[in-house]
C-alpha positions as CSV (number, residue, x, y, z in Angstrom):
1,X,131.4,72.6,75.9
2,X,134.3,72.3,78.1
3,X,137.7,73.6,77.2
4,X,140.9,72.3,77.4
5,X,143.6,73.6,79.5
6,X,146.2,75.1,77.5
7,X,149.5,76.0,78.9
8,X,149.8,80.2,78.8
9,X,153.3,79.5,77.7
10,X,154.0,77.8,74.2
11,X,157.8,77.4,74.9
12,X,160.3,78.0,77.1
13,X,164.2,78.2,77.0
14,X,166.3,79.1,80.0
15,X,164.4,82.2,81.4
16,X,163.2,83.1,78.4
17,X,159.5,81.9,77.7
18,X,156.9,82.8,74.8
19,X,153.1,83.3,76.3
20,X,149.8,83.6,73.8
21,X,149.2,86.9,75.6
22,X,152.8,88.3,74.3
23,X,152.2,86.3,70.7
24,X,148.8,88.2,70.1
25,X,150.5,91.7,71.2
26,X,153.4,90.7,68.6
27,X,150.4,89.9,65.7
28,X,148.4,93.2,66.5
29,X,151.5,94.9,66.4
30,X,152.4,93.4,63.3
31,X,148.9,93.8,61.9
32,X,148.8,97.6,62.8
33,X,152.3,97.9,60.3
34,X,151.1,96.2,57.7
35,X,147.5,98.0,57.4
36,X,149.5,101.5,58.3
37,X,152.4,100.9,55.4
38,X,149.3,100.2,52.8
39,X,147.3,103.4,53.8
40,X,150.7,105.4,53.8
41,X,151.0,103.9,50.4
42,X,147.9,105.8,49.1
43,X,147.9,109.1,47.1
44,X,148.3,112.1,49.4
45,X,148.1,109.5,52.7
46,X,150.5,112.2,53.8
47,X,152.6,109.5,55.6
48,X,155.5,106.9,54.5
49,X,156.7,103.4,55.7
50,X,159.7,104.7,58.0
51,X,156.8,107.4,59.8
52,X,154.3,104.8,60.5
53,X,156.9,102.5,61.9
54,X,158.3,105.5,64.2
55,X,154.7,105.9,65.5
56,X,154.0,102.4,66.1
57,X,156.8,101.9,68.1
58,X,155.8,105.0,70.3
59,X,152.1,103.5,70.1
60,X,153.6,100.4,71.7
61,X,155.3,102.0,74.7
62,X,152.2,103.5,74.8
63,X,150.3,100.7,75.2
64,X,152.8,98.7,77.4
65,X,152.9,101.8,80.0
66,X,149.5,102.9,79.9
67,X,148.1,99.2,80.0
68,X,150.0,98.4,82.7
69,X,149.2,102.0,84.9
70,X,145.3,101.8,84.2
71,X,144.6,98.3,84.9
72,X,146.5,99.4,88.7
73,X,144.8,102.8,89.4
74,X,141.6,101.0,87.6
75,X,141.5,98.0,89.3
76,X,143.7,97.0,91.6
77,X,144.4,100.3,93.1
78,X,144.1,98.9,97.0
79,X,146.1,96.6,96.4
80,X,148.6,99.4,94.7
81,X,148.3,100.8,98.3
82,X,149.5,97.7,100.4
83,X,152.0,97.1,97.5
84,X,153.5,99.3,96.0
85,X,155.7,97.5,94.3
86,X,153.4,95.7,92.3
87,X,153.2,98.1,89.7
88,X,156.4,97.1,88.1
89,X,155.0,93.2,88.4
90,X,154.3,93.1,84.7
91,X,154.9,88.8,84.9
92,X,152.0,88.5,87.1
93,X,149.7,90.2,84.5
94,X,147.1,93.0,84.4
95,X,146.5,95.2,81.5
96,X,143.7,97.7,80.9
97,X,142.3,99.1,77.5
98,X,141.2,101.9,78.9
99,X,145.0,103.3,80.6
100,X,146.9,101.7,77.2
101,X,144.0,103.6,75.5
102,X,145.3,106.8,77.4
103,X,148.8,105.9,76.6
104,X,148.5,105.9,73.3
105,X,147.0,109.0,73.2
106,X,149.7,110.5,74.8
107,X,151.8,109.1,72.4
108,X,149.9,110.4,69.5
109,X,150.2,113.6,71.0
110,X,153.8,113.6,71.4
111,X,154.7,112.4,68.4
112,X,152.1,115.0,66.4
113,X,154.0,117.9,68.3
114,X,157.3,116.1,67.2
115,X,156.3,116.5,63.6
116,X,154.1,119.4,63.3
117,X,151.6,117.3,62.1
118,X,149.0,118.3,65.4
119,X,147.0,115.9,67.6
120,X,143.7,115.0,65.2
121,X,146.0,114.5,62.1
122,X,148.4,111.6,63.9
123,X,145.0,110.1,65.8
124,X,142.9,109.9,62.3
125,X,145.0,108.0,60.5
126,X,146.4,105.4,63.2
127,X,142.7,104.8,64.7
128,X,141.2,102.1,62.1
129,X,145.4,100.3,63.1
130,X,144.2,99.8,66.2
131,X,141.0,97.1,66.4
132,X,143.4,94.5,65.0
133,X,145.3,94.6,68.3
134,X,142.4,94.9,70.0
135,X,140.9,91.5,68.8
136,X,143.8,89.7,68.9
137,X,144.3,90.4,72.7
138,X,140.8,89.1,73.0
139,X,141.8,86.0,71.3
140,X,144.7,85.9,74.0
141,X,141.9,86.5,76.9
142,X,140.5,83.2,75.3
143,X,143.0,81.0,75.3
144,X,144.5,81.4,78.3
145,X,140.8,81.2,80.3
146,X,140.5,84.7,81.8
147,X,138.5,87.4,81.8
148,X,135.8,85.0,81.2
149,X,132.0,85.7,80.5
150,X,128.8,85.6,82.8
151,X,127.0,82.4,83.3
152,X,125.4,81.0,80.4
153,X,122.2,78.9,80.0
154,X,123.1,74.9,80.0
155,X,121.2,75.3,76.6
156,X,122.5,78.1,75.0
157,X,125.0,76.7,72.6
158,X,128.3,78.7,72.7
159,X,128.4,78.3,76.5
160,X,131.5,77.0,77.5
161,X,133.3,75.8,80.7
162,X,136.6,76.6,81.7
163,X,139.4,74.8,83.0
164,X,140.3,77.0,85.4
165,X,137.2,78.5,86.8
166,X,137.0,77.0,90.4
167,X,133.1,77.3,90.2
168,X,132.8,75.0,86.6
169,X,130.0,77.1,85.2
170,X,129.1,76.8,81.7
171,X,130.0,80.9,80.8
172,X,129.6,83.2,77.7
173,X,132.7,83.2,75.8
174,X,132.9,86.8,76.4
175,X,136.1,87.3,75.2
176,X,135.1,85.9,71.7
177,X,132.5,88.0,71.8
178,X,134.6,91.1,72.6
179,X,137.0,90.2,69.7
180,X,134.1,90.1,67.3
181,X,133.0,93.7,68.3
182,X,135.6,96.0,69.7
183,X,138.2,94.0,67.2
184,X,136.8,92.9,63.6
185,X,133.3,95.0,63.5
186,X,135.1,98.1,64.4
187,X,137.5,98.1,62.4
188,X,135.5,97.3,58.9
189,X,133.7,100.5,60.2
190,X,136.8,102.8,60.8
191,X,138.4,101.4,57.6
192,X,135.2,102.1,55.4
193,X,134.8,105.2,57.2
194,X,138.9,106.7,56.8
195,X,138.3,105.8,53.0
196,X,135.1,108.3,52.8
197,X,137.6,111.2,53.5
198,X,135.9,112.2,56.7
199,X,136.5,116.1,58.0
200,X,139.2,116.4,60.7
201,X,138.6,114.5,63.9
202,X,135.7,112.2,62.7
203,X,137.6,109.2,62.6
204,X,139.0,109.4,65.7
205,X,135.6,110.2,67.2
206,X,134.2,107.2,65.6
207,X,136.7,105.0,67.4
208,X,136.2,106.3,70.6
209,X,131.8,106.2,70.4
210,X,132.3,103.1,68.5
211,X,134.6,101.1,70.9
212,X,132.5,102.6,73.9
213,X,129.2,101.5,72.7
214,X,130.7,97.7,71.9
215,X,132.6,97.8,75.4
216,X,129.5,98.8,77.1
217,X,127.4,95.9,75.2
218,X,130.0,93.1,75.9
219,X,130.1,94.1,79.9
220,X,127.0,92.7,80.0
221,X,127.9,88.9,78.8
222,X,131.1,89.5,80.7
223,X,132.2,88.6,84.5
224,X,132.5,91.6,86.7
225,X,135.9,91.9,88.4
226,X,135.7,89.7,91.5
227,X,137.1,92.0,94.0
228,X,135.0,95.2,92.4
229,X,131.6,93.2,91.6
230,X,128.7,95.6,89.8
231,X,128.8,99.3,90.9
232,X,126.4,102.4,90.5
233,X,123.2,101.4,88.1
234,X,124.1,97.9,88.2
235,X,126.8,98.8,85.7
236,X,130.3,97.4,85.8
237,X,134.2,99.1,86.0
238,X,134.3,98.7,82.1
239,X,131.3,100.1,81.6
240,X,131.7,103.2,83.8
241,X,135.1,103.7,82.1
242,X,133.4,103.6,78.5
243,X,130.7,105.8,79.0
244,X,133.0,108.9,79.0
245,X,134.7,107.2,75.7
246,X,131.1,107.5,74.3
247,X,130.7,110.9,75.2
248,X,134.2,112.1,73.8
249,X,133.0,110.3,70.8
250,X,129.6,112.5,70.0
251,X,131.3,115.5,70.9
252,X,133.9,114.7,68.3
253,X,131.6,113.4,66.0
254,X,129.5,116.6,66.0
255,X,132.7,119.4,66.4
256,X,134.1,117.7,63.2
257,X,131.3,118.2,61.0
258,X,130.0,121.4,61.9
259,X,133.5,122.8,61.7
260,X,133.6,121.2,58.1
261,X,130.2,122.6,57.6
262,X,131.6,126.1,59.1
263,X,134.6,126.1,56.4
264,X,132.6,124.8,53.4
265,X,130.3,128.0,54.5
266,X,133.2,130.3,54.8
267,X,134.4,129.3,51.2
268,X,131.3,129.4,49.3
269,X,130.9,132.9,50.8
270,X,134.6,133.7,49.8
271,X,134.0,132.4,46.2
272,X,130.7,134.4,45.6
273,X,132.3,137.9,46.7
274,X,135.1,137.0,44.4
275,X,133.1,136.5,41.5
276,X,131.2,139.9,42.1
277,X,134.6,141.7,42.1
């Protein structure tokens, strides 16, 4: 199937121009307030409207820095060194999940030392906020015909063919695919999960082994960076950059139940020696 061409900006005044890539930010962003003003709804979410709202808007900088600063060091860091001002060249695009992944972090951090409210507590409860954004700066990807997929079959049926791809191969919609997985499928998981009432740091190490894991799958329909190709194992920059994600994630995974396990120990023990005094 071959796509049209749609304009990356849907209107412009003056200097001032709307792009799909900043309308999807704006919808994640305003998905992640919505879904975090209904959990802080809950009983005993531990959070209200005006704190998620503060986060968010830390989470954002986050993103916007972090983004910015890994897809340079990640990927482009040669050019970084002929250029050095292209770092602040934001209008000529570049973002990476993986450095707005570390900016948000950073931003959980801070604000979780801000409030008292530690690390884990502030990165629990905003994890499952975050796969909306996710999926709709897939969506973005889409429509603006970057960041395309490998090359397809001529008979598999959701190949498609970009308008601007200079080679006019019939590709995986990758991005599509990504959506899918890192956006709508993780976050039925982490929202199912969070309302299980998982120990301390569980949820946020199901984010990280679960957005690793479908990272590391979509590489695989998607097309390398030109300039960086496949590297070590045949493996791409994505996929190199997830595999620690994956590893944070079991370690996480497994710290957070055994210290749940430790305490529910600890307690029982406490309680029998009680009831023998």
């Amino acid at each position: 199937m071959d796509l049209p061409a749609i304009d990356p900006v849907i209107f412009q005044i003056g200097p001032v121009a709307l792009r799909w890539y900043g309308l999807m930010y704006l919808f994640g962003f305003l998905a992640a307030w919505g879904l975090g003003t209904y959990r802080a709804k809950q009983p005993n979410s531990g959070w209200n409207a005006e704190q998620v709202s503060d986060m968010l808007f830390y989470g954002f900088l986050g993103v916007i820095i972090g983004g910015r600063l890994g897809y340079v060091f990640f990927y482009q860091f040669e050019r970084l060194l002929d250029e050095p001002l292209y770092l602040i060249k934001i209008w000529e695009g570049g973002m990476s999940f993986h450095g707005g992944l570390l900016g948000v972090l950073a931003a959980f951090w801070w604000y979780g030392r801000k409030t008292e409210r530690g690390f884990f507590n502030v990165a629990d409860f905003f994890a499952p906020l975050v796969p909306p954004g996710l999926f709709f700066g897939r969506i973005g990807n889409f429509i603006n015909g970057e960041l395309w997929g490998r090359e397809a079959g001529a008979d598999f049926s959701l190949a498609v063919r970009f308008p601007n791809d200079p080679d006019a191969l019939l590709r995986h919609p990758s991005q599509l695919y990504q959506a899918g997985l890192e956006g709508l499928l993780l976050f039925v998981i982490l929202w199912w999960f969070s309302a299980k009432n998982p120990p301390r740091m569980a949820v946020s190490g199901a984010f990280a082994l679960g957005y690793g894991v479908f990272r590391f799958v979509a590489e695989y329909f998607r097309e390398p960076d030109a300039h960086l190709g496949l590297q070590a194992l045949e493996l791409s920059r994505g996929q190199w950059l997830s595999v620690p994600l994956i590893g944070l994630g079991i370690v996480l995974l497994v710290l957070a139940y055994r210290n749940h396990q430790s305490a529910n120990s600890e307690n029982n023990a406490n309680a029998a020696r009680g009831s023998k005094a």
